[in-house]
Backbone and ligand atoms as CSV (ligand in chain L), in Angstrom:
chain,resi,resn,atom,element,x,y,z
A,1,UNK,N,N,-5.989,15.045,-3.602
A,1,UNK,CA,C,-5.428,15.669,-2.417
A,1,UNK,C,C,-4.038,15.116,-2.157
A,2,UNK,N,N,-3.407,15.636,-1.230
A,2,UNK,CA,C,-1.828,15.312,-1.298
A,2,UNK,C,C,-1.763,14.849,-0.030
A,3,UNK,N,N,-1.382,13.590,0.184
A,3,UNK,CA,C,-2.007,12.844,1.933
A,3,UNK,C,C,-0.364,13.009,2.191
A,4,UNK,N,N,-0.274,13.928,3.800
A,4,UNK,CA,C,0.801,13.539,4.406
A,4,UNK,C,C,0.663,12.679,5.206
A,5,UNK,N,N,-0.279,12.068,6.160
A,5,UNK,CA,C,-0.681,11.401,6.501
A,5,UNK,C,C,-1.981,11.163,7.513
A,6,UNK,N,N,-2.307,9.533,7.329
A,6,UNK,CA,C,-3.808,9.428,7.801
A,6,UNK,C,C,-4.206,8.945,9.321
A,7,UNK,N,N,-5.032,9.143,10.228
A,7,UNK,CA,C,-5.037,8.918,11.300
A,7,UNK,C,C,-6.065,7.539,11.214
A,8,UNK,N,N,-5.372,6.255,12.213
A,8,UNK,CA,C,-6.103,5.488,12.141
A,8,UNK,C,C,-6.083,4.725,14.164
A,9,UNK,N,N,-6.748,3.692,14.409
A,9,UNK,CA,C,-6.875,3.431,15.574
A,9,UNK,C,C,-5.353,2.624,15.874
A,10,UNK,N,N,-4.905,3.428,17.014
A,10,UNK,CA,C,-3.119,2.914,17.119
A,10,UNK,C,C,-3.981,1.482,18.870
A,11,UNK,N,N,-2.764,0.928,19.582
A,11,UNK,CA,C,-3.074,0.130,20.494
A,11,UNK,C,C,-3.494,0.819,21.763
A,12,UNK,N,N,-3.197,2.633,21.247
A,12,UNK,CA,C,-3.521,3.479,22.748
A,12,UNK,C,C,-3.862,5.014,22.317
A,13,UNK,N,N,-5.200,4.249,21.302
A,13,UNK,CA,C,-5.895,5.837,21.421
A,13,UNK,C,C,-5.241,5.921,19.233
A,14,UNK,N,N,-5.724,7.173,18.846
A,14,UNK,CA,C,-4.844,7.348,17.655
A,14,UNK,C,C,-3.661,7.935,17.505
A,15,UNK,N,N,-3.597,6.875,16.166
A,15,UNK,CA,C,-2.276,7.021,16.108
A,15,UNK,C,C,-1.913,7.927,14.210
A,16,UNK,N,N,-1.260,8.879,14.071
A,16,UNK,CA,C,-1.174,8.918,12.757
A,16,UNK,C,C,-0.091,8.256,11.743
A,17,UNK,N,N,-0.185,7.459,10.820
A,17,UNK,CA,C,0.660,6.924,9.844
A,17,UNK,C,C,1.145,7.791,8.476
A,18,UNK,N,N,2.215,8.221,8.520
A,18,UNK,CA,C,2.491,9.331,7.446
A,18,UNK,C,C,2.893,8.800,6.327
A,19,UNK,N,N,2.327,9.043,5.258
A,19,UNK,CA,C,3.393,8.682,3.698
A,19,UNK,C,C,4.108,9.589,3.230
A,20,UNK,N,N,5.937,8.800,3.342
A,20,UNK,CA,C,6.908,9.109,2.613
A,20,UNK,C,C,7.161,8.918,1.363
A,21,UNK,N,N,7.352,10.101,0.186
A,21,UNK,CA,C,7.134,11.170,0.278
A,21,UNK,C,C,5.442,11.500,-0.116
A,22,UNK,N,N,4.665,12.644,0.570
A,22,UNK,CA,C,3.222,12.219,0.440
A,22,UNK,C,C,2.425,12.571,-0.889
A,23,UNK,N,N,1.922,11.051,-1.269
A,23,UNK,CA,C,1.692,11.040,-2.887
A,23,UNK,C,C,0.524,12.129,-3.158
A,24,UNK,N,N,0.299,12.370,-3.682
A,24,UNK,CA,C,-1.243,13.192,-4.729
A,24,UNK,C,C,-1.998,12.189,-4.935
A,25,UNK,N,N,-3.461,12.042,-4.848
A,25,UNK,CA,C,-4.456,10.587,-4.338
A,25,UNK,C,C,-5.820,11.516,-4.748
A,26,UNK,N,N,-6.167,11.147,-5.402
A,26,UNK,CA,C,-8.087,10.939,-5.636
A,26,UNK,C,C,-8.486,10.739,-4.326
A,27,UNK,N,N,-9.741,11.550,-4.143
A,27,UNK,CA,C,-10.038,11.613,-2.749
A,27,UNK,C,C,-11.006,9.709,-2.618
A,28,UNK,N,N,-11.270,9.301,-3.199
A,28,UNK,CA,C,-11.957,7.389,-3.149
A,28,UNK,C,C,-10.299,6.817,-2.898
A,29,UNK,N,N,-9.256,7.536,-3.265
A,29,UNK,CA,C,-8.273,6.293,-2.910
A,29,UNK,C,C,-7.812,6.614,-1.407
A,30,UNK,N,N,-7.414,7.897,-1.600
A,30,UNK,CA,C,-7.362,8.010,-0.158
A,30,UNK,C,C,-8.562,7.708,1.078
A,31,UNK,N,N,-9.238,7.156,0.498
A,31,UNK,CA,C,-10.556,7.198,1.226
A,31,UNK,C,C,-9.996,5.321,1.618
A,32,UNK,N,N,-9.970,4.732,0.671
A,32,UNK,CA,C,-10.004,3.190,0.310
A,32,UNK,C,C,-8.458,2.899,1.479
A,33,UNK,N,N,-7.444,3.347,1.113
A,33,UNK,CA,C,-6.208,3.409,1.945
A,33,UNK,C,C,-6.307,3.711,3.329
A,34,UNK,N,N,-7.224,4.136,3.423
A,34,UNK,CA,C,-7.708,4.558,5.243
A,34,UNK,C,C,-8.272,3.636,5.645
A,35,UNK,N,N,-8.918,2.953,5.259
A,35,UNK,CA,C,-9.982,1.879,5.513
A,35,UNK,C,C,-9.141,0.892,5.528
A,36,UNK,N,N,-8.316,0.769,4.767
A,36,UNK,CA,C,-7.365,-0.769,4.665
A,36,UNK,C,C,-6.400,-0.784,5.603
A,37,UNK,N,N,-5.699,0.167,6.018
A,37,UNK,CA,C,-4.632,0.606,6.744
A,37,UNK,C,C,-5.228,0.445,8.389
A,38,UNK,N,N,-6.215,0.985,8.592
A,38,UNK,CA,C,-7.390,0.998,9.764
A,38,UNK,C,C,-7.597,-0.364,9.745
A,39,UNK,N,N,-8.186,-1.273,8.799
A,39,UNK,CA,C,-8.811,-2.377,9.301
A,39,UNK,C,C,-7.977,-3.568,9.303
A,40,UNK,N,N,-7.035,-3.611,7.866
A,40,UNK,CA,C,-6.168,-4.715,8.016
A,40,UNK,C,C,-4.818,-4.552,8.392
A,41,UNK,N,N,-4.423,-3.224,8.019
A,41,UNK,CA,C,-2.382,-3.242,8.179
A,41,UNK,C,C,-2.082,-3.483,9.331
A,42,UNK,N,N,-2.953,-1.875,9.848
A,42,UNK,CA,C,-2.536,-2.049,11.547
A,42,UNK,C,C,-3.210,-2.892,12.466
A,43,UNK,N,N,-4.153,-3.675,12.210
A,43,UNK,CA,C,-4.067,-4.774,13.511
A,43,UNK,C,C,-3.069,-5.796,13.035
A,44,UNK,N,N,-2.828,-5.973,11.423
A,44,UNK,CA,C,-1.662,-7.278,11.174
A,44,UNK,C,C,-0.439,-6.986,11.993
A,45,UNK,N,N,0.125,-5.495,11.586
A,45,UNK,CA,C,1.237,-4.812,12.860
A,45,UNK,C,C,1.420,-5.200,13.789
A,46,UNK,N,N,0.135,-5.024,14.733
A,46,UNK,CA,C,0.016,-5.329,16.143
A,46,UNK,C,C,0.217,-6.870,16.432
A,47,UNK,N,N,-0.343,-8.128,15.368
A,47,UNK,CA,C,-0.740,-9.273,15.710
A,47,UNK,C,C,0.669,-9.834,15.293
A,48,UNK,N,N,1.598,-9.051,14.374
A,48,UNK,CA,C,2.830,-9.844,13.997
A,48,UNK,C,C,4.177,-9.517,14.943
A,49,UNK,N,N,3.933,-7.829,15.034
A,49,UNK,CA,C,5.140,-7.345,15.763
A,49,UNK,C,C,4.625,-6.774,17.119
A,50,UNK,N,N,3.363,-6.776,17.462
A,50,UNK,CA,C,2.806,-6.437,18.842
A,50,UNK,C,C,3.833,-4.429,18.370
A,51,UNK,N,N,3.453,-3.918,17.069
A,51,UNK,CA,C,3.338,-2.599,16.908
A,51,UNK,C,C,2.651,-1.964,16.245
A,52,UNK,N,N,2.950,-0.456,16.726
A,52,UNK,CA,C,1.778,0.042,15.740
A,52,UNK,C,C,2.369,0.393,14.654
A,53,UNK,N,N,1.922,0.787,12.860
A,53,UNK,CA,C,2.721,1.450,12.107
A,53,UNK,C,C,2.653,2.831,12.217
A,54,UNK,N,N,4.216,3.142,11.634
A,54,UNK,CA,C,4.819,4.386,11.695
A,54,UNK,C,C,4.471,5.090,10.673
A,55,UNK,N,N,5.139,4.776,9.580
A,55,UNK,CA,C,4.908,5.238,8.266
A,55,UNK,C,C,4.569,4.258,6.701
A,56,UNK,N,N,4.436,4.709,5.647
A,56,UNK,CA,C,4.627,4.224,4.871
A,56,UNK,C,C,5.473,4.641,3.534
A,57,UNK,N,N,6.705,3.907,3.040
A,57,UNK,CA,C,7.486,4.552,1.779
A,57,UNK,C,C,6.623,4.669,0.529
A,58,UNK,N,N,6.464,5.429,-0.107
A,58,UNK,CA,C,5.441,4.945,-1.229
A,58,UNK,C,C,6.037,5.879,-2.283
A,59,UNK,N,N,5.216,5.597,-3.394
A,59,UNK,CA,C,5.661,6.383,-4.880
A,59,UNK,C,C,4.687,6.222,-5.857
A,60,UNK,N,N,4.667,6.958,-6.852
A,60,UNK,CA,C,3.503,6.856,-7.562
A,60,UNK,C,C,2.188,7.119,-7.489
A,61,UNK,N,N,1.907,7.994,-6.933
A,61,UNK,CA,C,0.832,8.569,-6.907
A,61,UNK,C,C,0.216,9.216,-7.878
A,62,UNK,N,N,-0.289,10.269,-7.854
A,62,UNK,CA,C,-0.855,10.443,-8.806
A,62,UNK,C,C,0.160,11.124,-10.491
A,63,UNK,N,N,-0.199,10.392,-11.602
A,63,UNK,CA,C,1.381,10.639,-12.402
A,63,UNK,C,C,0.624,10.412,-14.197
A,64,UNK,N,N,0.943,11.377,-14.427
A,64,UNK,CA,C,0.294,10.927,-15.965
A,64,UNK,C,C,1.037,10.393,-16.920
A,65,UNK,N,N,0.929,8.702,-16.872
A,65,UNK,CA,C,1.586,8.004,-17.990
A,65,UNK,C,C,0.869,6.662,-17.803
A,66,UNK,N,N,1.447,6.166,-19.086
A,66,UNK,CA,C,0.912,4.788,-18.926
A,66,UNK,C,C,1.230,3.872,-18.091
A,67,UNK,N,N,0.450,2.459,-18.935
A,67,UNK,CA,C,0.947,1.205,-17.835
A,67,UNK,C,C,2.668,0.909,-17.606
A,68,UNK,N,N,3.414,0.717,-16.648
A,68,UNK,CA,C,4.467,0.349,-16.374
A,68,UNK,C,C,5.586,1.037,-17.720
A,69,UNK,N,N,4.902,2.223,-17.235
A,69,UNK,CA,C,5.722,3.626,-18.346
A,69,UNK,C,C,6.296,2.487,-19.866
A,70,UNK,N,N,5.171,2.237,-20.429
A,70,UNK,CA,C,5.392,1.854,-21.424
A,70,UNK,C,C,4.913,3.028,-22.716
A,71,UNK,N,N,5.617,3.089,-23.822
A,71,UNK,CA,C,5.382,4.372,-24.840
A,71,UNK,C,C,4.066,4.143,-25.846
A,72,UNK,N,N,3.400,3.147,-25.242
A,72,UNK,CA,C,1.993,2.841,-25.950
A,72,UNK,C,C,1.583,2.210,-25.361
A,73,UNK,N,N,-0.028,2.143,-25.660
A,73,UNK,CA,C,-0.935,0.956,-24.836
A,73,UNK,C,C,-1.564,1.865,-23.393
A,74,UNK,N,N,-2.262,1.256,-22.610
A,74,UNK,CA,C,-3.655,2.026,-21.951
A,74,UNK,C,C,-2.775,2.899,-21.181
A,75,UNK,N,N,-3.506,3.715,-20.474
A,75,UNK,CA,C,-3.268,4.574,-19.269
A,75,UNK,C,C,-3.201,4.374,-18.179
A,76,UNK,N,N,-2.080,4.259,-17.221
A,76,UNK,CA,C,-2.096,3.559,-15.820
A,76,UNK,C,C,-3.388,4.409,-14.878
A,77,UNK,N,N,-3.522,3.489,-14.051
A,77,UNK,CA,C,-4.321,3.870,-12.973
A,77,UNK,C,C,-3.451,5.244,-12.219
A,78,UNK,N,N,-2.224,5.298,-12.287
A,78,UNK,CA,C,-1.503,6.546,-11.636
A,78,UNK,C,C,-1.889,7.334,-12.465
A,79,UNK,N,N,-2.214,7.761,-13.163
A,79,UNK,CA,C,-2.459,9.273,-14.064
A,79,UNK,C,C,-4.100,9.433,-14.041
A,80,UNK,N,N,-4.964,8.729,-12.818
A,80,UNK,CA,C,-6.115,9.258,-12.227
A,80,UNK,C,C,-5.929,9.516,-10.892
A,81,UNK,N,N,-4.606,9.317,-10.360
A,81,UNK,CA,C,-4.623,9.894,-8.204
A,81,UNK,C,C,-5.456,8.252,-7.609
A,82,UNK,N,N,-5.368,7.362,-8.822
A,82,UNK,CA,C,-6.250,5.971,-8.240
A,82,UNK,C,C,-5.726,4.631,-7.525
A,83,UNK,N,N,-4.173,5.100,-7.465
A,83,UNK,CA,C,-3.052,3.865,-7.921
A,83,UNK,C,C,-2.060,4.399,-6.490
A,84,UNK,N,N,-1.792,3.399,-5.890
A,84,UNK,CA,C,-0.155,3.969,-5.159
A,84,UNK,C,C,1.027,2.504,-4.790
A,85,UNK,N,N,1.901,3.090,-5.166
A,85,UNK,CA,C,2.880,2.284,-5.151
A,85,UNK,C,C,3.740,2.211,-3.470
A,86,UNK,N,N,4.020,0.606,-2.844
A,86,UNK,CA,C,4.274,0.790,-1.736
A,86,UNK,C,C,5.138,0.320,-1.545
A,87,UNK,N,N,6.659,0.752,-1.227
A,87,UNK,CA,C,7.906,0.493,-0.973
A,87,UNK,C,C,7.946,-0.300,0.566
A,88,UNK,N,N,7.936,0.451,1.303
A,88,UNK,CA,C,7.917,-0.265,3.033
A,88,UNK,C,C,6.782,-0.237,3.872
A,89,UNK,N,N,6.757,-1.015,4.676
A,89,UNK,CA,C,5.881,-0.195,5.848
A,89,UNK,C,C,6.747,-0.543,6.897
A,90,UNK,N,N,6.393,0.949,7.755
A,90,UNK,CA,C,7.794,1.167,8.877
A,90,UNK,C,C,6.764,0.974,10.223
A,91,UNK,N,N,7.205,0.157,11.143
A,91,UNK,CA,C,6.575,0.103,12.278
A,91,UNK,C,C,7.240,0.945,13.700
A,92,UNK,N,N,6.766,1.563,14.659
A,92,UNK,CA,C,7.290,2.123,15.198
A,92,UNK,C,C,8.076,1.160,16.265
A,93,UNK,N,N,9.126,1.592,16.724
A,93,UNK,CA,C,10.363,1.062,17.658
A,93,UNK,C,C,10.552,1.604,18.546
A,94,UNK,N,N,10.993,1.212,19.832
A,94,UNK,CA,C,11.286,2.071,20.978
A,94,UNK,C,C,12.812,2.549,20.516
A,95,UNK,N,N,14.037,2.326,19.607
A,95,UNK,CA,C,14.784,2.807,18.967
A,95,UNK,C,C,14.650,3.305,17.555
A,96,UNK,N,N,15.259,2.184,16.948
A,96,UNK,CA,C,15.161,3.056,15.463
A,96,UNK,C,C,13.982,2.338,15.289
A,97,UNK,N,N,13.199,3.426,14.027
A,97,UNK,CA,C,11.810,3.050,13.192
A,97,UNK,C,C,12.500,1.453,12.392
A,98,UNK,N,N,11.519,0.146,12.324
A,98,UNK,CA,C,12.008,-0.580,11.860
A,98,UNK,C,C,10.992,-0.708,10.551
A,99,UNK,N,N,11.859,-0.669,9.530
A,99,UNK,CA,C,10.492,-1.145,8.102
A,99,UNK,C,C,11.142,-2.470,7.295
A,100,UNK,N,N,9.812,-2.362,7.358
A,100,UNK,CA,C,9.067,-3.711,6.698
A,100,UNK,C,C,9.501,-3.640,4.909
A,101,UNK,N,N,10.634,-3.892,4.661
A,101,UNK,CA,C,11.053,-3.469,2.997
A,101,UNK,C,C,10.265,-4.930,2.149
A,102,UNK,N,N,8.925,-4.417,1.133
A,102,UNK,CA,C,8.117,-5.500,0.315
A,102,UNK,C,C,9.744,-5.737,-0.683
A,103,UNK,N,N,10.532,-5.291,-1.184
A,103,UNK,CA,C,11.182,-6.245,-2.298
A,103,UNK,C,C,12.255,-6.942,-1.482
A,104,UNK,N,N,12.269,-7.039,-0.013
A,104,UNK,CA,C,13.541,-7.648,0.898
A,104,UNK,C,C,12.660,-7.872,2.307
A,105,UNK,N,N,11.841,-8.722,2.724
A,105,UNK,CA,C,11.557,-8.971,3.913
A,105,UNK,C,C,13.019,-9.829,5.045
A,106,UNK,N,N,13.221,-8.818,6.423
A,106,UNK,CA,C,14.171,-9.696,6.785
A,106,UNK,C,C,13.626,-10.733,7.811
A,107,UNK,N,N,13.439,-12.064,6.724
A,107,UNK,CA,C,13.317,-12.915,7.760
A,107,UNK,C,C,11.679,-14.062,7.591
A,108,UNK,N,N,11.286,-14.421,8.510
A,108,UNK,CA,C,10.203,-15.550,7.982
A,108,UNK,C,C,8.743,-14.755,8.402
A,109,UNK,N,N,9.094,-13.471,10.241
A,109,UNK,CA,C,7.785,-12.812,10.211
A,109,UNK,C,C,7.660,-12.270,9.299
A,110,UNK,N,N,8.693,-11.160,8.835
A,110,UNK,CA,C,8.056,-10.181,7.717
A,110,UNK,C,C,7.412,-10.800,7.054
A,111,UNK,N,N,8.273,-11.829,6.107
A,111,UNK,CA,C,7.351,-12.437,4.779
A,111,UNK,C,C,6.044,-12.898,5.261
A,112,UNK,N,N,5.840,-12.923,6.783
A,112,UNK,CA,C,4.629,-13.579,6.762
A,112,UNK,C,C,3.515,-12.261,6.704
A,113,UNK,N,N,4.579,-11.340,7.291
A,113,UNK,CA,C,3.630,-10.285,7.991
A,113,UNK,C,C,3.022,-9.490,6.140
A,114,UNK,N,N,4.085,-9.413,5.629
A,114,UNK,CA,C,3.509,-9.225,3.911
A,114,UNK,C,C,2.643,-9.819,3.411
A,115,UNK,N,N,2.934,-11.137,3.109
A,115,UNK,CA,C,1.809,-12.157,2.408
A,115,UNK,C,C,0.369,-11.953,3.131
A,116,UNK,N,N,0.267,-11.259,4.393
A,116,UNK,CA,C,-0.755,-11.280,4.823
A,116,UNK,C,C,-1.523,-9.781,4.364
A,117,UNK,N,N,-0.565,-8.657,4.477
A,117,UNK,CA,C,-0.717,-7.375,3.902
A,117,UNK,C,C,-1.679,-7.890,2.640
A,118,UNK,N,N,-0.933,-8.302,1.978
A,118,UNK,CA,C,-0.697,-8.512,0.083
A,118,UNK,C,C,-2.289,-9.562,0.131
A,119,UNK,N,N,-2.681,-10.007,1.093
A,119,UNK,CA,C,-4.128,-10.853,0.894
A,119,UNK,C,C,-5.396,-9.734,0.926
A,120,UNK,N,N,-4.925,-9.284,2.309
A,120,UNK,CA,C,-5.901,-8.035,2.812
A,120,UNK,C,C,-5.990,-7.242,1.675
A,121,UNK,N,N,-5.106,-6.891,1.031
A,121,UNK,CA,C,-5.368,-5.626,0.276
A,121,UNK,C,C,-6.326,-5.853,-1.431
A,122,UNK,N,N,-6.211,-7.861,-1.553
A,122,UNK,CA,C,-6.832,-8.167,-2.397
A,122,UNK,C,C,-8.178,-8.208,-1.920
A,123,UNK,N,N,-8.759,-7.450,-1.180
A,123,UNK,CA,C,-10.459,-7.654,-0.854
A,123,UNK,C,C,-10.494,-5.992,-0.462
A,124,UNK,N,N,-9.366,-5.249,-0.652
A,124,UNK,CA,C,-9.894,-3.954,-0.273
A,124,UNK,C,C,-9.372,-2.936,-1.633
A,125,UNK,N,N,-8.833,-3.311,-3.082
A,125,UNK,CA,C,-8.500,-2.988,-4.143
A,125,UNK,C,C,-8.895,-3.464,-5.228
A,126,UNK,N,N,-9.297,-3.190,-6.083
A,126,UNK,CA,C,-9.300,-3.645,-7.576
A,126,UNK,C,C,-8.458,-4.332,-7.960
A,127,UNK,N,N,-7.393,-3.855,-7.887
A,127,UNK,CA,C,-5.520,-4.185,-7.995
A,127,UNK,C,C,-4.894,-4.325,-7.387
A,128,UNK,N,N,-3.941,-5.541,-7.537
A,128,UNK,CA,C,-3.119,-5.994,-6.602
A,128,UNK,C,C,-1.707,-6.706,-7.398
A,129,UNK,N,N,-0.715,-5.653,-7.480
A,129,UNK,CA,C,0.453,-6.539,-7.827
A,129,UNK,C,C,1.355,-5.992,-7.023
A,130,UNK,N,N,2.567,-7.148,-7.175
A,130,UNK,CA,C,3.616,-6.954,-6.336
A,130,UNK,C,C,4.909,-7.969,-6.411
A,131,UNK,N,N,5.461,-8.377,-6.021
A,131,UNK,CA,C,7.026,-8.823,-6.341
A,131,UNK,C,C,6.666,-10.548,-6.453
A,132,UNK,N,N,7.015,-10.730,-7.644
A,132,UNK,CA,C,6.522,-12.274,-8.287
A,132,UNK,C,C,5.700,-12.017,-9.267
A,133,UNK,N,N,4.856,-10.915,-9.558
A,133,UNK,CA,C,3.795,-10.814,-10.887
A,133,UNK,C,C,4.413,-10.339,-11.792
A,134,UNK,N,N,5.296,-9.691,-12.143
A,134,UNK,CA,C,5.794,-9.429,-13.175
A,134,UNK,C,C,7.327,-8.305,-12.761
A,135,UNK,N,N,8.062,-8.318,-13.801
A,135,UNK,CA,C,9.148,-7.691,-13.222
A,135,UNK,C,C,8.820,-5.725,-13.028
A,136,UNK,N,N,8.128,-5.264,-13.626
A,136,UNK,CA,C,7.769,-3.893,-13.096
A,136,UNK,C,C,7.352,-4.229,-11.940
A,137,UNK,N,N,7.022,-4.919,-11.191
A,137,UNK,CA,C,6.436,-5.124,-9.798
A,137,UNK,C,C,7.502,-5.300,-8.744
A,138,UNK,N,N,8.925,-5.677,-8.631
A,138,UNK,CA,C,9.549,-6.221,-8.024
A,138,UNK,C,C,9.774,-6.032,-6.885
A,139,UNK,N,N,9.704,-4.649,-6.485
A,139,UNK,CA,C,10.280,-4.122,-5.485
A,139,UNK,C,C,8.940,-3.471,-4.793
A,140,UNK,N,N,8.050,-3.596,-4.967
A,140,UNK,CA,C,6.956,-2.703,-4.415
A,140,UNK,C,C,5.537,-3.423,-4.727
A,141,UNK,N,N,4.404,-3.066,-3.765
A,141,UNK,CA,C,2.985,-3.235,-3.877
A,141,UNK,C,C,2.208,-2.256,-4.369
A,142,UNK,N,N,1.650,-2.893,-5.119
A,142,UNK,CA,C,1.076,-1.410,-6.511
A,142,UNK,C,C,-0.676,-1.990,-6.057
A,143,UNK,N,N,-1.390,-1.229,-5.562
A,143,UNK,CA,C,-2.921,-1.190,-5.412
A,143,UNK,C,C,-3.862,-0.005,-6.131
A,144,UNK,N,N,-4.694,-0.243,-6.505
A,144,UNK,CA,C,-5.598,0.811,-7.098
A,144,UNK,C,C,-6.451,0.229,-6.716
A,145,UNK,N,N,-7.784,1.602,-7.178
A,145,UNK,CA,C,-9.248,1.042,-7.625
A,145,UNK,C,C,-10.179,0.915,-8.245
A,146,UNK,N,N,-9.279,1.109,-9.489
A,146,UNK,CA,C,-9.942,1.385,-11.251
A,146,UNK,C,C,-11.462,-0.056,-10.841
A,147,UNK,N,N,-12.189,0.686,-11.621
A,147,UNK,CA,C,-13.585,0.128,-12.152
A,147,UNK,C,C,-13.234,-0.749,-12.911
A,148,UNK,N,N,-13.651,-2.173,-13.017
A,148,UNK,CA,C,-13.545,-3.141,-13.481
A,148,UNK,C,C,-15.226,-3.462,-13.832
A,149,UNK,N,N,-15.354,-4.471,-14.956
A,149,UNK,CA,C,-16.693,-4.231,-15.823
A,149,UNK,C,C,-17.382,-4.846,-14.492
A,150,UNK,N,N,-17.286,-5.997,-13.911
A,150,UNK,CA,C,-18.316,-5.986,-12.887
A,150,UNK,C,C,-17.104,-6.273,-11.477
A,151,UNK,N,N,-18.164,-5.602,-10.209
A,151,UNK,CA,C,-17.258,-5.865,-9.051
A,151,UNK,C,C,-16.524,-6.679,-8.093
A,152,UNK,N,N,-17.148,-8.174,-8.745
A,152,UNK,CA,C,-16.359,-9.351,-8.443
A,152,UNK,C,C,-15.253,-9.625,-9.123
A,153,UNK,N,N,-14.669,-8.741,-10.237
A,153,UNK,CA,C,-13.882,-9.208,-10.999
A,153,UNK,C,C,-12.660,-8.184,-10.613
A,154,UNK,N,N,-12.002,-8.902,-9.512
A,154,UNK,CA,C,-10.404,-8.063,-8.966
A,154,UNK,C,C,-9.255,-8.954,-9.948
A,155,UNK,N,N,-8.224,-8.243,-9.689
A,155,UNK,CA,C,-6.877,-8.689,-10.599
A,155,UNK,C,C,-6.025,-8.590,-9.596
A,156,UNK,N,N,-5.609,-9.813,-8.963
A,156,UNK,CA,C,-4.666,-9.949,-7.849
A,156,UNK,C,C,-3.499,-11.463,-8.041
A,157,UNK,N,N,-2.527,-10.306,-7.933
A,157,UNK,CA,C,-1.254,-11.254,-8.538
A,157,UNK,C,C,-0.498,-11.078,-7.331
L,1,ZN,ZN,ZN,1.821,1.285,-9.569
């Protein structure tokens, strides 16, 4: 399905969070992204910046190629709608929308308010990379929820 965006519990009633531009998603990821966004983003929002989120930048959704568009070797989790790649998260402002940029946090909350994202999302994904795991990662948080041989066994970098 092609998520413009998902409704989750805002500080006054719901609130909807839209993804820019809105990826193509397996209906379990979009399912999994609601749940995470609902349980961990937006109360971290609230508990770091006392906001709710606005949106999210993202890319990579659903895309048929391999791992880290390499010309051989397995098939990324993006070429099942299983995988999404996450540029910002934008919190809403009584002026401008302010986001949260993962390859440039400005400042000591963001990074905190990330590192905390980037924990949460290792107990609600299979996959978890992002800026420090490798250089295809740099600029963005890459989550899926490819099947792994048993379910204790996540890959979080
Ligand atoms: Zn990715």
């Amino acid at each position: 399905m092609r998520v413009a965006a998902l409704a989750l519990r805002g500080a006054d009633g719901s609130i909807a969070v839209a993804f820019e531009p809105p990826p193509l998603l397996a209906c379990a990821m979009a399912a999994s992204l609601a749940d995470w966004l609902d349980r961990s983003v937006q109360p971290l929002a609230r508990g770091y910046f006392g906001k709710d989120l606005m949106n999210l930048r993202v890319g990579g959704g659903q895309e048929c190629r391999r791992r880290n568009r390499a010309s051989a070797g397995p098939v990324s989790e993006h070429a099942t709608g299983k995988a999404l790649d996450i540029f910002a998260f934008t919190l809403k402002q009584d002026g401008a929308p302010n986001p949260v940029s993962v390859e440039k946090p400005a400042g000591l909350v963001q990074s905190r308010f990330l590192e905390a994202v980037r924990q949460s999302a290792c107990g609600a994904f299979m996959t978890v990379l992002g800026p420090g795991s490798d250089a295809a990662h740099a600029n963005h948080l890459h989550v899926d929820i490819q099947q792994r041989r048993s379910q204790a066994s996540r890959f979080c970098q």
